[in-house]
N, C-alpha and C positions, 0 to 999 in steps of 0.2 A: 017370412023373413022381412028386418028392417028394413024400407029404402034408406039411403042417406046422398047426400052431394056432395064431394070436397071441391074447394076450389083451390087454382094454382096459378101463381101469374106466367109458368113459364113450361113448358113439357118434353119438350126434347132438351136435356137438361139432366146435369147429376145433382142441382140444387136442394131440389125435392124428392130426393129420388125413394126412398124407404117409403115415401108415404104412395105415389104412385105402384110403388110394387108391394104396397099391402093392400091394393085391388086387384093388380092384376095377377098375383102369388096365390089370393084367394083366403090371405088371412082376415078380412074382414068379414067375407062370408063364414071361415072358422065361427066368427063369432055374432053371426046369424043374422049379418048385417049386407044388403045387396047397394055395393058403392057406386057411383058411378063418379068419374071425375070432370070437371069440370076449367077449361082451358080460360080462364081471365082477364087481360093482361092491360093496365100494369098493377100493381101490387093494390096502389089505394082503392084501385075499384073491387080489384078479387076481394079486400073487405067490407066495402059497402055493399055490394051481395051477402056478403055475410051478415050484416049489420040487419038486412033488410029478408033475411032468411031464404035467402034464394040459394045459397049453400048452409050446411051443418058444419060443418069443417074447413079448418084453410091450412095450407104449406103454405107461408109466405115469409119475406122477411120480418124477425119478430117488430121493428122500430115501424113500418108500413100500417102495423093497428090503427096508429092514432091519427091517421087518417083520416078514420071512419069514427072512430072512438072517443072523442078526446080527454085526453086526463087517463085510461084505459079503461073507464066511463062503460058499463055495460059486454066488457069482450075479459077473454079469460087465455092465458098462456096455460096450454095440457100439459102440453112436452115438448123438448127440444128433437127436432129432426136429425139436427147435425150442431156440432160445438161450433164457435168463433165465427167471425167475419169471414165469409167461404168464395168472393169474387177476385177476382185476375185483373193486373194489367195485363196487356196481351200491346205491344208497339210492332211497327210494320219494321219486320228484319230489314230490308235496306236501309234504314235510318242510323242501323247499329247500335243504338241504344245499351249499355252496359245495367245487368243490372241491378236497382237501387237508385238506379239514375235520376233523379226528378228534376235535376238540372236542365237536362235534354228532353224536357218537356217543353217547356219554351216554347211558345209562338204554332203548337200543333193543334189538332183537331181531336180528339179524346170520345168516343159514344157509348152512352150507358143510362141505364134504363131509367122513368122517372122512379123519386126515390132510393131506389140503388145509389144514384147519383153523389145521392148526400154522403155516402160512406168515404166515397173518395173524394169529395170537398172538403172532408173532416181531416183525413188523413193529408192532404195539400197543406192546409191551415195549420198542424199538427207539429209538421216541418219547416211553417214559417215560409208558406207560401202564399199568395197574391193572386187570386186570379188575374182580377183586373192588371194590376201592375205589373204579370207575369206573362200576362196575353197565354194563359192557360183556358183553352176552347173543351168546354164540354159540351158537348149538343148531341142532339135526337141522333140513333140511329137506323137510315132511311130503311124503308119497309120492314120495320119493327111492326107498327102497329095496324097490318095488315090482318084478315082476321086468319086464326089457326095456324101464325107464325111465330117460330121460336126464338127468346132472345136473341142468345148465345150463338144460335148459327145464323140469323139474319148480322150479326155485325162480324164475324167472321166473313162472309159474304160482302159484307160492305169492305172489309179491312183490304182481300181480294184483290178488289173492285176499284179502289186508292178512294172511294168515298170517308174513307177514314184515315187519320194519320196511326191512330189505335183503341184499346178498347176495355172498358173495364165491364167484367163479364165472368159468368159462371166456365166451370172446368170443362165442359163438351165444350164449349165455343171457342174456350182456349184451344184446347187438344186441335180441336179443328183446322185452326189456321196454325197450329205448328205443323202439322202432318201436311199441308198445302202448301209448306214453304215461305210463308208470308210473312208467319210473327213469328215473337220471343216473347218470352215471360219479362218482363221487369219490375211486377211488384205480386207478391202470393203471400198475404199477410198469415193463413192459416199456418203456413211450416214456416215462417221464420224471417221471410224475405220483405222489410219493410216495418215499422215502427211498432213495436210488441204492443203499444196501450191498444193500436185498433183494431186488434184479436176482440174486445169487447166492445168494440160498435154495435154490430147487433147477431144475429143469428137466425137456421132457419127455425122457425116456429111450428108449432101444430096449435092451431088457434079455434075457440069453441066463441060464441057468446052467451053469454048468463039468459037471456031466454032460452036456450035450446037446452042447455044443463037444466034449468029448470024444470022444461017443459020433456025431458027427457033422458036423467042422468046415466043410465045404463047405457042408453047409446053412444053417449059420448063417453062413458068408460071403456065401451068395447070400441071405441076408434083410438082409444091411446092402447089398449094389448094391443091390436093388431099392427100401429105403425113399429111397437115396439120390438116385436116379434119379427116383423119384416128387418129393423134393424140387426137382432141376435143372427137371422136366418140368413141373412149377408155378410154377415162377419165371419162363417161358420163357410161359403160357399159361394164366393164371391162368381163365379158363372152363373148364379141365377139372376146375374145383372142383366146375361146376355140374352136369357130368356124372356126380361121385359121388355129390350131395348129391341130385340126382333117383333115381338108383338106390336109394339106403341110406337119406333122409332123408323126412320128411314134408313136403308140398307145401310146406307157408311156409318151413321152414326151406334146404329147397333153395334158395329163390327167392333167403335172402340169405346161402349160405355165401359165393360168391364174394367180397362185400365185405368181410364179416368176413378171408376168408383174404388175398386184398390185403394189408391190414393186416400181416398176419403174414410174408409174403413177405420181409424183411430179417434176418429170425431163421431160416428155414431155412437151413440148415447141418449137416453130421453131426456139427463136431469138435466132440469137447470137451476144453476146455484144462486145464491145468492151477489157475488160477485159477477157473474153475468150480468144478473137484473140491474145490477148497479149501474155498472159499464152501459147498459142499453136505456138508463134513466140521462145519463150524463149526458150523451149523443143527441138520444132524442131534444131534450133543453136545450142545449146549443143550440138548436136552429128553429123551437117555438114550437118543436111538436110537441111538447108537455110542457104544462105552464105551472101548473101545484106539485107539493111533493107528493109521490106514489107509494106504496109499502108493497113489501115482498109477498106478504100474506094475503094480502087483498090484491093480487091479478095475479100471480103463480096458486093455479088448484094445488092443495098440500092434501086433498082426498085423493089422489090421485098417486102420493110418490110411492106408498106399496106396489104399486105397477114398475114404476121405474125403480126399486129395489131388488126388481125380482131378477134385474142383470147388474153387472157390478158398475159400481161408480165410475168415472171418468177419471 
């Protein structure tokens, strides 16, 4: 059997989640592959690991590549994990926030991961916001970068804790401090709640680099069946959420991946269109992480789409 490494910037977490429970579901080994995953965090470094082969595989946000990559210079988009721009505002419920609200942003505290970050600076600016002249605070969120801790519940923990006014963050971390009482939803760009163009910001990715493909293309065709398959086999039986989230997760948060991943269920798919890539070109240049134009053919693998053929389109 193959060894292989994925890496992830985040793990308690429904971000990534099809690609985590195509190790621990045991569809990677289906395809004679022994994965082991790997906890990275934050996204740029989970792909300088990659860059630098210390992982074969990444979950990460797709726009986080050119971190490590530039220009997407050597790294290769397999599949998509999950469609659209998939993080949360999540604001501290006594503030009352309605939402939609960016108004009653204003003068608060906002925490979200490096990178991530850019998605909701995009979407601020989008609206015709200011940070500076809007005294809109984005900052670190405290014992995030602790080792073997998770976004999404360390800023939930923070939100808590009032270390935060609120917090742009994956659906567990959400879920989390709604079930605590603390927050509200105020912006969920995936179903609808917030500016439609930033559905193509970026998305989660399943990420290879051109030496590894090279240096081993079957491997990394059987790490896109098997995240794929973990996708169809969650869509089909969404409690086998709960059978990862007890294995890999801490008591609470196992209890409610399945709900959170529900949710997510109409966004698993592998393809990615070309309209995506677009939307994830656009992003990324706005803020200098691609400097030349990029083409569709040359970073999405097109050896690859009879795999994501084999379920239906999105």
């Amino acid at each position: 059997m193959i060894k292989a490494r994925l890496g992830v910037p985040d793990l308690v977490s429904n971000s990534y989640f099809p690609a985590i429970a195509a190790v621990e579901l045991g569809f990677f080994k289906r395809e004679g592959v022994d994965a082991e995953i790997d906890l990275i965090y934050p996204s740029n470094r989970t792909f300088e690991c990659l860059r630098n082969r210390r992982v074969d595989f990444v979950a990460a946000p797709a726009h986080s590549v050119l971190a490590a990559f530039p220009n997407w210079k050597g790294a290769k988009l397999i599949a998509s994990v999950g469609q659209g721009t998939y993080w949360l505002l999540i604001m501290n419920r006594k503030l009352g926030i309605a939402p939609g609200d960016l108004d009653a942003l204003k003068g608060l505290r906002i925490g979200a991961a490096p990178f991530v970050e850019l998605s909701f600076r995009q979407l601020l600016i989008d609206e015709g916001y200011v940070l500076e002249r809007d005294n809109i605070q984005i900052v670190e969120v405290p014992g995030a970068k602790e080792p073997g801790v998770s976004f999404g519940i360390a800023a939930a923990q923070a939100l808590e804790a009032d270390k935060l006014d609120g917090f742009w963050a994956n659906g567990l971390g959400a879920e989390t401090a709604i079930r605590a009482g603390v927050g509200s939803v105020v912006l969920d760009v995936r179903r609808g709640l917030g500016p439609a163009a930033a559905f193509d910001y970026t998305f989660p990715a399943l990420v290879t680099s051109e030496a590894a493909l090279a240096a081993d293309p079957e491997l990394i065709a059987a790490g896109v069946r098997a995240i794929t398959a973990a996708q169809a086999a969650l869509r089909a039986d969404v409690r086998l959420a709960t059978k990862v989230g007890e294995a890999l997760f801490p008591a609470a948060e196992a209890a409610m991946i399945a709900d959170v991943i529900q949710r997510d269920l109409p966004y698993y798919a592998p393809h990615i269109s070309e309209k995506s890539f677009a939307g994830l070109n656009r992003f990324a240049a706005g803020f200098g992480l691609l400097t030349a134009p990029a083409k569709y053919e040359d970073v999405v693998t097109s050896e690859f789409r009879p795999i994501w053929d084999e379920v239906s389109a999105p």
